[in-house]
C-alpha atoms as a printed R data frame, in Angstrom:
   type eleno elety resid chain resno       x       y       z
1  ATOM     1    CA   UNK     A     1   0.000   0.000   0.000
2  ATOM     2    CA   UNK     A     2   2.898   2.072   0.436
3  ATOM     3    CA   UNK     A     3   3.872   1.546  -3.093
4  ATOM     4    CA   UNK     A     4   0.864   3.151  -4.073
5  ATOM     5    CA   UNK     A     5   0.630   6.261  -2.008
6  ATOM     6    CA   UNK     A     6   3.712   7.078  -2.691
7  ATOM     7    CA   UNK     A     7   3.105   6.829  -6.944
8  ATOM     8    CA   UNK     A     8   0.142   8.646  -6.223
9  ATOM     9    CA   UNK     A     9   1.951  11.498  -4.057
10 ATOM    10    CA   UNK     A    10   3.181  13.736  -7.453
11 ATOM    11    CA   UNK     A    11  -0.633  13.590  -8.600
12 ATOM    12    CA   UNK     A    12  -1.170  15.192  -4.786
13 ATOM    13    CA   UNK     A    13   0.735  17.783  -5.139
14 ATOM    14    CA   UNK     A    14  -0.193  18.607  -8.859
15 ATOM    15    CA   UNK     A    15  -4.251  18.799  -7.258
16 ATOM    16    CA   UNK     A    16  -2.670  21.294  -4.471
17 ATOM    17    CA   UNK     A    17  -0.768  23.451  -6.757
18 ATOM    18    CA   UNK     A    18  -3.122  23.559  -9.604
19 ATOM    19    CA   UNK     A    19  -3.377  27.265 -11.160
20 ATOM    20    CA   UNK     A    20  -7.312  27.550 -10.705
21 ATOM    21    CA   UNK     A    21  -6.935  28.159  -6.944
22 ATOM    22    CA   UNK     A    22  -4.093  29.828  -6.885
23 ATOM    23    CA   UNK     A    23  -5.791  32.497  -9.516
24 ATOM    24    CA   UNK     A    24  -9.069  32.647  -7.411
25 ATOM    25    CA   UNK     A    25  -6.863  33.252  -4.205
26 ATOM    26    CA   UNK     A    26  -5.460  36.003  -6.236
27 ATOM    27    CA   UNK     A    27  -8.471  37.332  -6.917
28 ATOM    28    CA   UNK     A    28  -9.642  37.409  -4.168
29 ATOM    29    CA   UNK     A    29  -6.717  39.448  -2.855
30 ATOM    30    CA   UNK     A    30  -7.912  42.524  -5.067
31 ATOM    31    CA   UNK     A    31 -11.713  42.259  -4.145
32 ATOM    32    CA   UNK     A    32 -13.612  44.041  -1.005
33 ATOM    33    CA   UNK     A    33 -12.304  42.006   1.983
34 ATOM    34    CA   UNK     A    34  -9.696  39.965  -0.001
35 ATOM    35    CA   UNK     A    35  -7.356  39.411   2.806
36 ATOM    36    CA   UNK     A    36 -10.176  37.293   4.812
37 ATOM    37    CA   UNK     A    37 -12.331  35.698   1.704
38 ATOM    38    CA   UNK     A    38  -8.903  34.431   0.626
39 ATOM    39    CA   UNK     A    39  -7.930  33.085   3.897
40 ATOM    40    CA   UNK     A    40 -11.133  31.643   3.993
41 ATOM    41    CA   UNK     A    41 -11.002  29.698   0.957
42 ATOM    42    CA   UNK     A    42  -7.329  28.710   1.549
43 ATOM    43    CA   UNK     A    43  -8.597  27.089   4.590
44 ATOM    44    CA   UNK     A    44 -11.503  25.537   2.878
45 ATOM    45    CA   UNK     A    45  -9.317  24.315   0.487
46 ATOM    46    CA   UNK     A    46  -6.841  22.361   2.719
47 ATOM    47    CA   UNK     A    47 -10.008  21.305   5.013
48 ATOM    48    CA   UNK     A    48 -11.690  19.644   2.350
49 ATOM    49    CA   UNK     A    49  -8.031  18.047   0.422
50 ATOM    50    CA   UNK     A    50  -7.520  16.851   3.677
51 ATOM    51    CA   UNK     A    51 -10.759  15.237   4.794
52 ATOM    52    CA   UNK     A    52 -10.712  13.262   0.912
53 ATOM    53    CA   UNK     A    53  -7.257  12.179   1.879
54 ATOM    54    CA   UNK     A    54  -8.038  10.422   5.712
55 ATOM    55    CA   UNK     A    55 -11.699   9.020   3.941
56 ATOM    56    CA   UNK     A    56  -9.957   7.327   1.128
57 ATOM    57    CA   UNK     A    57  -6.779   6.509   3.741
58 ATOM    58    CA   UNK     A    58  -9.277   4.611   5.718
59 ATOM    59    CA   UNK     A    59 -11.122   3.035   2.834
60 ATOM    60    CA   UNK     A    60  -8.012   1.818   1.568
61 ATOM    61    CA   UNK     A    61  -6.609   0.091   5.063
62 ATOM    62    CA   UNK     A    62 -10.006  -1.847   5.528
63 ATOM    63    CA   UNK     A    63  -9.871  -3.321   1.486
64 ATOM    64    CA   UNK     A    64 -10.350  -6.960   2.054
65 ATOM    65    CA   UNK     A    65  -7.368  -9.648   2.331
66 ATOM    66    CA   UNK     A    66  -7.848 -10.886  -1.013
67 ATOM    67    CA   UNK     A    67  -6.308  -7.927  -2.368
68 ATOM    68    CA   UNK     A    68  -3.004  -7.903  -0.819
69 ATOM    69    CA   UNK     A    69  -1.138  -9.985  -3.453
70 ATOM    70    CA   UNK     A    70  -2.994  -8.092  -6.130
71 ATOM    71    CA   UNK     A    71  -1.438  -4.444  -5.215
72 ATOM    72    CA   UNK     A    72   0.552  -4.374  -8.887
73 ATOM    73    CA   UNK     A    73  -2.919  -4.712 -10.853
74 ATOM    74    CA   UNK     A    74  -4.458  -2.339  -8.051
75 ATOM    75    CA   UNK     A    75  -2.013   0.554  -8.804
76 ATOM    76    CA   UNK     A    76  -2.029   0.261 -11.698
77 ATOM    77    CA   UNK     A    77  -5.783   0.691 -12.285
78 ATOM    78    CA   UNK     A    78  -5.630   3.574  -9.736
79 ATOM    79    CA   UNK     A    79  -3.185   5.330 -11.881
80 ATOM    80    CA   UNK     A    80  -4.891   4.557 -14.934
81 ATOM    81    CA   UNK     A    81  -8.580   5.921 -13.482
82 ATOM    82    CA   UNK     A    82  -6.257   9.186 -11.812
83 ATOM    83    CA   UNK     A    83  -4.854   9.739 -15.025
84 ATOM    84    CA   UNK     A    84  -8.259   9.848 -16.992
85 ATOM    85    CA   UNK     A    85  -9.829  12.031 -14.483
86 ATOM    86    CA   UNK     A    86  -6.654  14.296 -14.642
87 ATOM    87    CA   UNK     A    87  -7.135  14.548 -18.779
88 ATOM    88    CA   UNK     A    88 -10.642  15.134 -18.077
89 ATOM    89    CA   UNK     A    89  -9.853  18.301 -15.768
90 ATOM    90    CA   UNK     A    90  -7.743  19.649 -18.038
91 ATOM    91    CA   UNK     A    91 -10.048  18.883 -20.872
């Protein structure tokens, strides 16, 4: 399982450091009360990243037994299904 979080771990970081935040945290900045709508959704942002991150954490450490020796084929779909959605966002 380690394997896999740590493939998965560059796809992370591209979802936190994606421009479309980043410009509406800009944004923000030059609106009417910038400094706290930004710091508001900056917080929103990590709350909710991290929240996804210990739900699918927990899913993953109570997957059945069977899987175990199966861990190559289930990477590899994860990276395959990550990647599509990734194309898709960018799409």
């Amino acid at each position: 399982m380690h394997a896999v979080t740590g493939d998965l771990f560059p796809f992370a970081g591209g979802v936190a450091l994606s421009p479309l935040p980043l410009v509406a945290v800009i944004l923000m900045l030059a609106s009417q009360n910038g400094q706290r709508n930004a710091v508001s959704f900056v917080g929103g942002w990590f709350l909710g990243t991290s929240c996804l991150t210990i739900v699918v954490t927990i899913a993953v450490q109570h997957l059945p037994a069977q899987f175990d020796h199966n861990t190559g084929t289930i990477a590899a779909s994860l990276k395959l299904v990550f990647g599509i959605l990734l194309l898709l966002i960018a799409w």
